[in-house]
N, C-alpha and C positions, 0 to 999 in steps of 0.2 A: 814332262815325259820321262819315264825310268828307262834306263839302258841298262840290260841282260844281257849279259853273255853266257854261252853254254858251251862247254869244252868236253870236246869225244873225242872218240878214236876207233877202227872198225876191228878189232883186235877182240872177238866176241861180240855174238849181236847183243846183249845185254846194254851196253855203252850206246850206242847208237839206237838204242828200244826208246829209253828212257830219257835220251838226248828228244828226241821227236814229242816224245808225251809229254815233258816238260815245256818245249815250244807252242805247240799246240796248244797247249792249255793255257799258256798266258795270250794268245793271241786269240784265246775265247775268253778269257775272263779281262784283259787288260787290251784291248787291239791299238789303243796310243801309245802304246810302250813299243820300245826299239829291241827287237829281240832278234839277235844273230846265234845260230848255232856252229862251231868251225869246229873241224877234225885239223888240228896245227901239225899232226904227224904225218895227214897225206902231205897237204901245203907245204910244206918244210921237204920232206924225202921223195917226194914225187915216186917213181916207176918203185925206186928201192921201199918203199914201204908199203906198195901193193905186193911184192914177193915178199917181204916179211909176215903182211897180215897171211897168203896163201901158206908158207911156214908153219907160221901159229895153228892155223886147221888141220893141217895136214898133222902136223906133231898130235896136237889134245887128240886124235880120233885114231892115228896108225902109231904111237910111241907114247900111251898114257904113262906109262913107267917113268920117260924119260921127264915127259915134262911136268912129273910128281913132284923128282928131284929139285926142277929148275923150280917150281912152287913154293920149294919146300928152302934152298938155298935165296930167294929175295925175301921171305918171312924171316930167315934169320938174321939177315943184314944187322949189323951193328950202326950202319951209318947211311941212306940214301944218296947225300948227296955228290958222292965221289961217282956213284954211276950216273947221276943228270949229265955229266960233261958228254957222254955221247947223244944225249938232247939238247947242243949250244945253239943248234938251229930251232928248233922248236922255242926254244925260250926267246931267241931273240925276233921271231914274229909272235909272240906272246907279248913282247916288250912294247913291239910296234904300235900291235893294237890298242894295250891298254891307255898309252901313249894319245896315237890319233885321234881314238872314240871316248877314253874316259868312260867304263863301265862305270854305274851303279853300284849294280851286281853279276859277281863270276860265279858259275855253278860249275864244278868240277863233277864227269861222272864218268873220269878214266882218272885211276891212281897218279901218275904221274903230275898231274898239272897241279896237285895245290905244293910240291915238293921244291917245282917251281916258280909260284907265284912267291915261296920260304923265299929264296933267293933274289927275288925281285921284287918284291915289297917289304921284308923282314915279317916276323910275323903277325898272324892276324888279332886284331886289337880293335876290333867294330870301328875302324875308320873305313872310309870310302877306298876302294871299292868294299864292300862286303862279299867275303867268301863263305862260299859254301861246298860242302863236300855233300856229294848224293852217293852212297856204298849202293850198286847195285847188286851184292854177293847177299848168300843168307848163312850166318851161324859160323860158317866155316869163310872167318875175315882175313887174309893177307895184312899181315902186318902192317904195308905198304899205304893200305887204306887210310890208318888213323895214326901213324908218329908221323903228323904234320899238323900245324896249325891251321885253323878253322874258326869262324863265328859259328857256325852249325856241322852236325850232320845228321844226316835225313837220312833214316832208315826205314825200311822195307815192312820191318814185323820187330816184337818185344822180345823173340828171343836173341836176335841181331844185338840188340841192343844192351842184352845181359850181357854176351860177348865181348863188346866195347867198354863196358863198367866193367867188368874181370878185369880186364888190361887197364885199367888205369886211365879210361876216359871218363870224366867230370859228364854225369846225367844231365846240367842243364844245358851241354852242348848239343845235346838229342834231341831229334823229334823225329816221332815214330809216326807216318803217313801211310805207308804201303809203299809198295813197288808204281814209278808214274809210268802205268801204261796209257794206252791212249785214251784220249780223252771218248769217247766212243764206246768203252765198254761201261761206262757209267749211264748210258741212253739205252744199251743194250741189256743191261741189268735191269731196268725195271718194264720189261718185256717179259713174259711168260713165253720162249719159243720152241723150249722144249720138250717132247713128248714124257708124257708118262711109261710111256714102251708096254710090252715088248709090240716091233722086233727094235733090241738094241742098238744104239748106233754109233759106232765106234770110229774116232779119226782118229788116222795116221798122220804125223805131222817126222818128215824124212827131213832134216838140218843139212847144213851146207858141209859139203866132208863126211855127212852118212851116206853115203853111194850105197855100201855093204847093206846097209836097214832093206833095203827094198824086198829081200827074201823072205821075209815075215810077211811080206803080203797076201801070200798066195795061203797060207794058212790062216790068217784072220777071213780072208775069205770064205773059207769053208765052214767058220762056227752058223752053226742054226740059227737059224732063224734072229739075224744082225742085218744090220746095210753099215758096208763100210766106204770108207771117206780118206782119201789119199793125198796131201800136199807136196808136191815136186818142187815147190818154187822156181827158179828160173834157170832149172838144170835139164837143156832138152836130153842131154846122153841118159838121166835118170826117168824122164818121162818115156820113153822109147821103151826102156827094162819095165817097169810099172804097168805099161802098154802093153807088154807083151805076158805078163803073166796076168793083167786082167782079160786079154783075148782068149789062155788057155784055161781061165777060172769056168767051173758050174756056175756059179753067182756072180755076177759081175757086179763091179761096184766104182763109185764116181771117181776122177783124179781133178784135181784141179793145181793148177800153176800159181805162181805169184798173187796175191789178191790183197786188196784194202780189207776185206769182208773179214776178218779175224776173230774181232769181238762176237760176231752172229754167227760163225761158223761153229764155235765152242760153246755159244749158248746154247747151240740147238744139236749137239751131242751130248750122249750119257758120259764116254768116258775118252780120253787122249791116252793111245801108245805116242814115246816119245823120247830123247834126251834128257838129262836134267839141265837142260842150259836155263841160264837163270833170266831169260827174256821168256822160255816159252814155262816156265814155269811158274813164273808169276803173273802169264797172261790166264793159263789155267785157273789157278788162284782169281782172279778178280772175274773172269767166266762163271765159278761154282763149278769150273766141269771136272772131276774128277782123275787120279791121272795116274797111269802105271809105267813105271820109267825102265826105258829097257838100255841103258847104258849111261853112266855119270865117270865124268872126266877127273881124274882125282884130282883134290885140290876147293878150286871154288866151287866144281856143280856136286861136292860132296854133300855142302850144307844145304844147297838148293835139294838134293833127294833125301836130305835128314828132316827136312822142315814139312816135306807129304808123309814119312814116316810117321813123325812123330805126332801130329796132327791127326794122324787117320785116314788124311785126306787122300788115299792110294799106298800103291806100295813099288818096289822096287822089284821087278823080273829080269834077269839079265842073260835069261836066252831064252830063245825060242818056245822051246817046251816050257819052260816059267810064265811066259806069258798068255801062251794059250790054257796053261791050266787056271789060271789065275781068272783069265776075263769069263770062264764057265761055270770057277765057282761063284764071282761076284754075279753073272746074271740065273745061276739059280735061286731057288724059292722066292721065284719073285723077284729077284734082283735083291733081296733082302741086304747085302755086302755093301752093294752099289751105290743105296738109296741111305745106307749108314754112311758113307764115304759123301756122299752126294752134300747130307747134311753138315758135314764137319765141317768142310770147305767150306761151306756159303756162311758159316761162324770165322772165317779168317782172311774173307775175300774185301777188299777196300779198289773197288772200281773206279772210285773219285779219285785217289788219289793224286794225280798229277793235277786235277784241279784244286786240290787242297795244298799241296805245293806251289801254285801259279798265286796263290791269295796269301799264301805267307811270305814268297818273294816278293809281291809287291806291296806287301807291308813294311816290309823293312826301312 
């Protein structure tokens, strides 16, 4: 029986996306294997590391400037490890565990812990446990990610990947999988659930800390001849505002709260307004659903809006009027824009991914 560990942190849902798609998937491809996922930063800080994670959102969304800087000052670190000391608790139930259960395998998919694992195992040398670094960011890498030792690390996409060769990472330490979402959107992929349109159908997908995003609704609502699609998640103060400008819409259109349903929700839209956070972008991405990013947090969801750029795969509107002109010109002629965007994505989409991660972990 293999023993997996999986080390997150909720500090962006990226970390904890990818934590799940990864379990999940070994617990379909491998269900004899002992697989724990732990966030060591709640466990360790308790109440203080829920007001730091509340911090962190509130900063990326009302002080993107500020927290550019701070982005911009741990990339340039000379040295990591002199800031772990204010991680001694984190490491020393990292000690515990590795200790009691004897992992296998540790999959790191928050920067800090292989920095740590440096300090408590030396470095990594394919002995037991094997590490692995999963980079959930795309193109635009925090340093922080890769000056640590690793047996692997497991990338998202091959321009990720050029990024870590620029810097001085050894290519047979890569392997290029995709981003592991959940296992679900690989069942969902080979469904046809989408319309060929028109009327277009467009979701809104409103992240934790976009309170402000909900204004845009009431003008998505109005484009012709569309049905629009509204995600709150488990923010009743933002379901209430949502509620109220779909009560005073001409066209009214759905909202929905929290849901398992993510994979079928996006198969079966033309196009996602949305953040560039790099969970809901690469569930986009392994969707095929196309995606116009109406605000990117500098720093890491730079390269997650440079990788729809560059690809084709959407583009970037970052107010209001941008986006609505934008989703009128893509559903003119046809949608002709749409159905170009439509196809680039589904050339860079790997919906298996965290199953093809769960079958090279337990290969090791």
């Amino acid at each position: 029986m293999k023993k997996i560990l999986i080390l997150t942190a909720g500090f962006g849902e990226g970390h904890n996306s990818a934590a799940r798609g990864i379990r999940d998937a070994l617990r379909q491809i491998a269900p004899d294997s002992a697989v724990e996922s732990r966030d060591l930063f709640a466990d360790a800080f308790g109440r203080l590391n829920e007001i730091a994670r509340r911090a962190y959102l509130v900063g990326i969304n009302r002080a993107p400037r500020a927290w550019s800087a701070i982005y911009s000052w741990i990339d340039q670190r000379p040295d990591f490890r002199s800031g772990m000391r204010w991680f001694s608790r984190v490491r020393q139930r990292l000690s515990e565990i590795i200790e009691r259960d004897r992992p296998d395998v540790i999959v790191s998919v928050y920067p800090p812990y292989p920095h740590l694992l440096d300090e408590l195992c030396g470095p990594a040398n394919g002995s037991k446990p094997r590490r692995i670094v999963c980079v959930t960011d795309s193109i635009t890498i925090n340093s922080i990610w890769y000056r640590c030792s690793t047996d692997y690390f497991l990338l998202a996409n091959d321009q990720t990947a050029d990024v870590l060769a620029r810097a001085g990472i050894n290519r047979a330490l890569m392997r290029v999988f995709g981003f592991p979402v959940n296992p679900r959107f690989a069942e969902a992929a080979g469904r046809q659930i989408r319309p060929s349109g028109p009327p277009w159908r467009i979701l809104q997908m409103i992240n934790a800390g976009q309170s402000s995003a909900s204004g845009i609704s009431r003008w998505l609502a109005r484009i012709p001849n569309t049905q629009l699609t509204v995600t709150v998640g488990r923010d009743e103060k933002l379901r209430r505002a949502v509620e109220s400008i779909r009560d005073a819409s001409a066209q009214k259109f759905t909202i929905i709260g929290w849901t398992t349903e993510l994979p079928q929700l996006l198969a079966s839209h033309h196009v996602l307004v949305s953040k560039a956070g790099g969970a809901t972008v690469q569930e986009a991405i392994a969707a095929a659903c196309p995606m116009i990013i109406n605000q990117v947090v500098p720093g890491q969801e730079a390269g997650n809006a440079q990788l729809i750029t560059q690809t084709n795969s959407g583009t970037v509107a970052l107010s209001n009027d941008e986006v609505i002109a934008t989703l009128t010109r893509a559903f003119a002629d046809g949608g002709k824009l749409l159905h170009e965007w439509s196809g680039n994505i589904a050339e860079i989409s790997r919906p298996a991914a965290s199953l093809d991660i769960a079958k090279f972990l337990v290969s090791l």
